[in-house]
C-alpha positions in Angstrom: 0.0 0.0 0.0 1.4 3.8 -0.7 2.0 5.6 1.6 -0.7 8.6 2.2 -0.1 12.4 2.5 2.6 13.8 4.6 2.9 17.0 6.5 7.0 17.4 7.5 7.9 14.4 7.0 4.8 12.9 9.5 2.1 10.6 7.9 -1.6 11.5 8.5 -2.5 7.8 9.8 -1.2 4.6 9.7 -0.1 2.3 7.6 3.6 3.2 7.0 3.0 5.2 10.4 6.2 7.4 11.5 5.7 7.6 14.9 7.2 10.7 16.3 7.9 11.9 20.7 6.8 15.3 19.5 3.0 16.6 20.6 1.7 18.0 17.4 1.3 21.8 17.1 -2.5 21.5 16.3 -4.4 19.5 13.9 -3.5 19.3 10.2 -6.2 18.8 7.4 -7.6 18.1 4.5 -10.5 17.4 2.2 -12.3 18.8 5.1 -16.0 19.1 3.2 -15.5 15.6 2.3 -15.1 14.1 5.6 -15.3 17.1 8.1 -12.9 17.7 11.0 -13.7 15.1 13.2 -10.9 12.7 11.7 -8.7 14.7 11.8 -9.0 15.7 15.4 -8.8 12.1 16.0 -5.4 12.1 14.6 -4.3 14.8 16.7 -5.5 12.9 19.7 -3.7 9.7 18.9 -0.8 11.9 17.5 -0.4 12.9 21.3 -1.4 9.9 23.4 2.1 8.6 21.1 3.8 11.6 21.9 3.2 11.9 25.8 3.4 7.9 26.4 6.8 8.3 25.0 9.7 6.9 27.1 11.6 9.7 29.9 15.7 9.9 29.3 16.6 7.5 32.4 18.1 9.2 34.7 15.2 12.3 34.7 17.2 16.0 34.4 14.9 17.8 32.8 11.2 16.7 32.9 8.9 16.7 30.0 11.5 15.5 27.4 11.1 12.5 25.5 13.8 9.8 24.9 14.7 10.3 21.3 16.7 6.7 21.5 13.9 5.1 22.5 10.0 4.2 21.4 6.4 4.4 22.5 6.2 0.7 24.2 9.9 0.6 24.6 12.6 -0.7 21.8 13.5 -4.1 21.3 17.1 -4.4 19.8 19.6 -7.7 19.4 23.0 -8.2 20.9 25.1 -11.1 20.9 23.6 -11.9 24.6 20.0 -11.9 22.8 17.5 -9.5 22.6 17.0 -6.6 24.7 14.5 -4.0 25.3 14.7 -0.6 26.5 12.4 0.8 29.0 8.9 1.5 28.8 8.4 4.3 31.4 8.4 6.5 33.0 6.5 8.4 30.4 6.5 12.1 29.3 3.8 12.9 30.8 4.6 11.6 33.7 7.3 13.6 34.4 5.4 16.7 34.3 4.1 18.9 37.7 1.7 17.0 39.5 -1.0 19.9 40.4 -0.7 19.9 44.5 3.1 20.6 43.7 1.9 23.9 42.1 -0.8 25.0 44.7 0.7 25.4 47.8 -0.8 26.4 51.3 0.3 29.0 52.0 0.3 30.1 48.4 3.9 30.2 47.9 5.7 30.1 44.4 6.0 26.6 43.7 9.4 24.8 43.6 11.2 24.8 40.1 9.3 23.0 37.3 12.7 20.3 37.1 12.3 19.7 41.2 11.4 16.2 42.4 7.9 15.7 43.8 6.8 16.3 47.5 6.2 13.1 49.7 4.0 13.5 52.5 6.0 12.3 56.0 4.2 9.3 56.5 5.7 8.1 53.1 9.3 8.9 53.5 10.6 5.8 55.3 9.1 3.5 52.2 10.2 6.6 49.7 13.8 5.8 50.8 13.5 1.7 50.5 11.9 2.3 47.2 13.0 5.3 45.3 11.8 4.0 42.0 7.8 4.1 43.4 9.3 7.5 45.1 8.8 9.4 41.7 5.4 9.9 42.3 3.0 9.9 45.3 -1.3 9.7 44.3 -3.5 10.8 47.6 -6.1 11.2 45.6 -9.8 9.2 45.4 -11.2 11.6 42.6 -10.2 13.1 39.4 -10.2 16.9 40.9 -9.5 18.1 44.2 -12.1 18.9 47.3 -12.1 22.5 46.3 -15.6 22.2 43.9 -16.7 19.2 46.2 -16.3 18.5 50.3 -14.1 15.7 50.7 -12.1 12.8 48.9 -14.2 12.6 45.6 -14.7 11.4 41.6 -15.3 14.4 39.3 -18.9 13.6 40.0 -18.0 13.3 44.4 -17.5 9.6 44.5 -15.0 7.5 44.7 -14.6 3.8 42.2 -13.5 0.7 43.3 -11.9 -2.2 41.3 -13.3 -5.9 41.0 -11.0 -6.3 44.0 -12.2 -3.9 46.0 -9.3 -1.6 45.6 -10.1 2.0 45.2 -8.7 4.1 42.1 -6.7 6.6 42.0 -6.0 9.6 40.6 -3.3 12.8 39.3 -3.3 15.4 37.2 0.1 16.5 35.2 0.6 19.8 34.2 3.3 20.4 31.7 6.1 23.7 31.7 3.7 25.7 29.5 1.0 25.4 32.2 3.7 25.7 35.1 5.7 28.6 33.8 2.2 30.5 32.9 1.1 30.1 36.4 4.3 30.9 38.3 4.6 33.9 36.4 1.3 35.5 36.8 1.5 34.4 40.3 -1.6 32.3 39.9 -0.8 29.9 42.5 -2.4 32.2 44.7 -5.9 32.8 44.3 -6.1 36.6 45.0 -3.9 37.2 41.4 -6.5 35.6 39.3 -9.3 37.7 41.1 -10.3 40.3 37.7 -7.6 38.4 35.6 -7.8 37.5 32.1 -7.1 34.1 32.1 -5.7 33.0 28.8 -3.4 29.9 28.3 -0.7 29.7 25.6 -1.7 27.8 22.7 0.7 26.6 20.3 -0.2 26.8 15.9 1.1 25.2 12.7 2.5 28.4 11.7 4.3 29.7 15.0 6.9 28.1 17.2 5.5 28.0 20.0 4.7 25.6 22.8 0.9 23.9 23.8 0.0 24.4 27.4 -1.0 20.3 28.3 -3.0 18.8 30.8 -2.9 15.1 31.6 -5.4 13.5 34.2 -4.9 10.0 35.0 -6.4 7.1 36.6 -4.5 3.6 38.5 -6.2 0.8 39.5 -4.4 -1.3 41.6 -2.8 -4.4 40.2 -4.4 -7.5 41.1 -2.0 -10.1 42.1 -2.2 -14.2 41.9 -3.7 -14.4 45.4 -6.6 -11.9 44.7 -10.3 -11.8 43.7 -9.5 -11.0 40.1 -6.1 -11.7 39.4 -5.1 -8.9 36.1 -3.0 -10.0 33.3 -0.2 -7.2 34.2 1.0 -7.3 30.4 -2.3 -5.7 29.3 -1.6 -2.3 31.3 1.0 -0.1 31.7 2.2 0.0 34.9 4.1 1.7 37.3 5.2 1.6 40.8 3.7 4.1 43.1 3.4 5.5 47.1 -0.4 5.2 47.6 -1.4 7.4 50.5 -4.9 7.2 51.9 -6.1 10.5 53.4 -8.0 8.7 55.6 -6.3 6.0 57.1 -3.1 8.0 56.9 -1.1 4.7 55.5 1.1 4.9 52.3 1.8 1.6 50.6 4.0 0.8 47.4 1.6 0.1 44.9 2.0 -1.7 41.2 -0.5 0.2 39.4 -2.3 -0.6 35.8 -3.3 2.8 34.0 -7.1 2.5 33.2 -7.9 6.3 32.2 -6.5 8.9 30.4 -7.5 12.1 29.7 -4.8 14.5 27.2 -5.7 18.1 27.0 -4.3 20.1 25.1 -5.1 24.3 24.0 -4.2 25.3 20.1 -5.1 27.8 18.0 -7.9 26.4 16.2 -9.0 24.3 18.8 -9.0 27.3 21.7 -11.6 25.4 23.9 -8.8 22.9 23.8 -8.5 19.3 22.5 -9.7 16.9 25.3 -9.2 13.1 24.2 -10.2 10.8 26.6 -8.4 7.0 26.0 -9.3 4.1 28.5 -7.7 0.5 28.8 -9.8 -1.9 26.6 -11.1 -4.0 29.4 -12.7 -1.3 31.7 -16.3 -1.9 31.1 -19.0 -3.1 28.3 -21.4 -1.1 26.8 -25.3 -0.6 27.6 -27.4 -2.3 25.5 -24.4 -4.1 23.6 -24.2 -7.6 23.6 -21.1 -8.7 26.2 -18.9 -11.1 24.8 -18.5 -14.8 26.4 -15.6 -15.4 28.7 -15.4 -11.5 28.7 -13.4 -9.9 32.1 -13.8 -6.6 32.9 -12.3 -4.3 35.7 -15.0 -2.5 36.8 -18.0 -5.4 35.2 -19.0 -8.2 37.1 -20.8 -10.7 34.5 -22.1 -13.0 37.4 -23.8 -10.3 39.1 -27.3 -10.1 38.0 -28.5 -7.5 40.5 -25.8 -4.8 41.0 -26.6 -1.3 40.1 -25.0 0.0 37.2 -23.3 3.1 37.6 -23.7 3.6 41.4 -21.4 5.4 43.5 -20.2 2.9 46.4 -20.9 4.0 50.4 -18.6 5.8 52.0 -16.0 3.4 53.6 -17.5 0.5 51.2 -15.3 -2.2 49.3 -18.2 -3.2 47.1 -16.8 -3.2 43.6 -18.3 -0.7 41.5 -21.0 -1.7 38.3 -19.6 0.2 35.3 -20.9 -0.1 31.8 -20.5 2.6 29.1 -23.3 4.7 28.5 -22.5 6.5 25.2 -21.5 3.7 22.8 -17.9 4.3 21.6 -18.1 6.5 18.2 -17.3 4.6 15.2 -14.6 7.1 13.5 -12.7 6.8 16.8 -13.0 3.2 16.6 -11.6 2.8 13.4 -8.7 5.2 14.3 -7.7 2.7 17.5 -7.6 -0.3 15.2 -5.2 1.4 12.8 -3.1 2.9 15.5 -3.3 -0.3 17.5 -1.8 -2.2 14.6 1.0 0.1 14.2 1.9 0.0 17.4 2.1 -3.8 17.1 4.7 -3.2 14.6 7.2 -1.9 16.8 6.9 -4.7 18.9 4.1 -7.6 19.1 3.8 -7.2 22.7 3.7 -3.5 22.8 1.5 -2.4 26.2 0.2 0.5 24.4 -2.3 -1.6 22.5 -4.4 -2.7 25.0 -6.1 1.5 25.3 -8.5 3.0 23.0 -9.7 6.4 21.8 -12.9 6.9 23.2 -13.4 9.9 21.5 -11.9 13.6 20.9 -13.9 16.8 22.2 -13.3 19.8 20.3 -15.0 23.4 19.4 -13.5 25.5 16.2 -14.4 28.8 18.3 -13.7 30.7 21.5 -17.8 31.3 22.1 -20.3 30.0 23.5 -17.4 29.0 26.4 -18.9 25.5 26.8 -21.0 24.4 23.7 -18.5 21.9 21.7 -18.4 21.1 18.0 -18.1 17.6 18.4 -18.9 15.5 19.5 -22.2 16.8 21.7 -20.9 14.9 25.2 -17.7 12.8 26.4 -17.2 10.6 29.5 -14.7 8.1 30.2 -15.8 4.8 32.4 -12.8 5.7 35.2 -12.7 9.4 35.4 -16.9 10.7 35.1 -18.6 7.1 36.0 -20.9 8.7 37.1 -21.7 11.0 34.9 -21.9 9.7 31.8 -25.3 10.2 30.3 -25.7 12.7 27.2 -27.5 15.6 29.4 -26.1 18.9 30.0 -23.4 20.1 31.1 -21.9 16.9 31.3 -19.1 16.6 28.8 -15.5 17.7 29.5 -16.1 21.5 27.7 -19.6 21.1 28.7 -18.7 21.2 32.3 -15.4 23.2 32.4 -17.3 26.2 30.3 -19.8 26.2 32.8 -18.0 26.4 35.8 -14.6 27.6 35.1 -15.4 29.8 32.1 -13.5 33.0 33.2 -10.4 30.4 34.0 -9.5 29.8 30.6 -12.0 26.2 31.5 -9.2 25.2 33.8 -10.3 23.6 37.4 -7.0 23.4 38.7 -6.8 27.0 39.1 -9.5 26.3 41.8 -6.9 24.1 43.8 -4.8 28.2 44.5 -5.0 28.9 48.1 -6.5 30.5 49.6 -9.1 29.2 48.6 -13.0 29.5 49.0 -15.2 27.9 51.4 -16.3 24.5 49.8 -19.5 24.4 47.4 -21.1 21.7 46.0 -22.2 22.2 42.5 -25.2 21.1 41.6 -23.5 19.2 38.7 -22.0 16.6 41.1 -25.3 15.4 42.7 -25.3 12.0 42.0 -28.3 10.4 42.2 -28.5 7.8 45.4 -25.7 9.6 46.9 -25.8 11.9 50.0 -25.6 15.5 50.0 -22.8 17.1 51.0 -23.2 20.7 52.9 -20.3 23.7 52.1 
């Protein structure tokens, strides 16, 4: 097959795929009144997922740079010992700022973008004994702060708990672009943005410069031989982690399995930003699809006849979590995760980063209405808004950032700046069946 249209030197699509560590400066087109701009948005999103999943230099010196030496999935090369492969992680993205590194209390300047991440006391004695999981310490139960919401919460104020009753966890990475625009405005305290005008840099095809990117991230803990649902550890990318509970106060070393991703990213023609949700395949079937025999699922229990779907668990409460997929997964994204899955094969036939999809791409072509997208209408991913998932204003990732953090360029971490206001609880985030939480 020939190969199809290049833009420098980079391939639309697969096949004959050049696979790149660079995040693309915003989308690239053509045809557009044939096939619209949806496709092409697609690209952009699996573009990045590449680009941010790309190995870290190992030793980390400067954070955010990809391995040029290396690939997505790691690189498989032959010696006279046999083969050998390079490593698969830490990721780009990864090595970004982790968002409670930014927003201090008392709102002081962060530490330098390059600086190694906090670790809470009560982690520091299994931080020394295992400086690998060191790199990175999740306290969170939800996808934002308690800043919108009272307490240890989802994006929608509840928590989700694995077929093993492990909880998941959650981070958000911020990359320089977002760090440096921050620290220099002095956004990390709240009282600076008060009568701001909040604008992010967005990077263009036809300027040099950077994207501000946003990565939000969900673990579930990896299951091992002696538990209720062993996983198949080759089917996730995983990491080593310090897990500390706010509520128990106890921090473990975790291997965790990445089962959500959300990549957002602000360019010119996209200045609502890109948001591209991607989710590992085996987090949940879809309603009112037929489930496949012999099927395992992370958050689906087949044998359970009479579980709630879609329920937020009690507060303390193992009980794994009933997940199925509300909004059937669009068909153009579809067909873009089979080609990319395939090239990604190529590199290597064990390659992790086959096992995640595109769920889909959320865009809008203009700066107003703040909070009415383009396409598609909503977008949820099974880890990261379980709960709310069905096609109803303003869920939706632009939806709901338009709506309530409009005048913040639609960026909720700038609600994590100290000091900060008393807590609210938006109406969005009540959740059917779940209590009420007062500010």
């Amino acid at each position: 097959m020939a190969a199809g249209p290049t833009v420098n030197g980079r391939q639309f699509t697969p096949p004959y795929y050049v696979f790149s560590p660079d995040i693309p400066a915003d989308i690239v087109t053509q045809n557009v009144g044939a096939i619209g701009l949806q496709v092409y948005v697609d690209n952009m999103a699996w573009d990045s997922f590449i680009a941010l999943n790309w190995p870290a230099p190992n030793p980390i010196v400067e954070r955010g740079v990809p391995d040029r030496e290396n690939v997505i999935g790691g690189f498989t090369y032959r010696t006279e010992g046999g083969p050998k492969t390079m490593p698969t992680g830490p990721v780009v993205w990864e090595t970004y700022k982790d968002s409670d590194d930014i927003y201090l209390n008392p709102p002081v300047k962060p530490a330098p973008f390059d600086a190694a991440e906090r670790v809470p006391p009560q982690c520091l004695i299994q931080a020394r004994e295992n400086p690998a999981a060191a790199r990175r310490t999740l306290v969170r139960t939800a996808k934002i702060s308690d800043v919108l919401i009272a307490g240890d919460k989802q994006a929608d104020g509840n928590r989700l708990v694995d077929q093993n009753g492990q909880n998941v966890w959650y981070e958000v990475k911020l990359n320089r672009v977002y760090y440096d625009y921050v620290v220099t405005n002095k956004f990390y305290d709240s009282r600076n943005q008060s009568g701001a005008k909040i604008a992010f840099p967005a990077s263009s095809n036809t300027t040099d410069r950077a994207a501000t990117v946003k990565v939000k991230a969900a673990w579930k803990v990896i299951g091992g031989p002696g538990s209720k649902q062993p996983d198949d550890a080759t089917r996730f990318y995983t990491t080593d982690a310090l897990v500390f509970d706010p509520d128990t106060k106890r921090c473990d070393v975790r291997k965790l399995g990445l089962v959500g991703l959300h990549i957002v990213i602000k360019t010119d023609q996209l200045p609502q930003w890109l948001w591209a949700t991607f989710e590992q395949v085996d987090n949940a079937p879809t309603q009112n699809q037929p489930i496949p025999t012999g099927a395992k699922y992370n958050f689906f229990n087949l044998s359970c006849t009479d579980c709630k779907v879609n329920q937020p668990p009690a507060k303390g409460s193992t009980t794994p979590t009933q997940v199925m997929r509300v909004i059937p997964l669009d068909d153009v994204a579809a067909q873009k995760t089979t080609l990319y899955q395939t090239a990604l094969k190529t590199l290597r036939s064990d390659n992790v980063w086959q096992y995640y999809r595109l769920v889909n791409a959320q865009w809008a072509g203009k700066g107003v209405p703040i909070g009415m997208p383009s396409q598609p209408p909503f977008l949820a991913n099974t880890t990261l808004e379980t709960y709310l998932q069905t096609p109803q204003q303003p869920n939706g990732c632009i939806n709901c950032h338009g709506k309530f953090a409009g005048s913040k360029d639609l960026d909720f971490q700038l609600f994590d700046a100290y000091p900060r206001q008393s807590k609210q609880l938006i109406d969005l985030f009540r959740v059917p069946g779940a209590t009420a939480m007062k500010p």
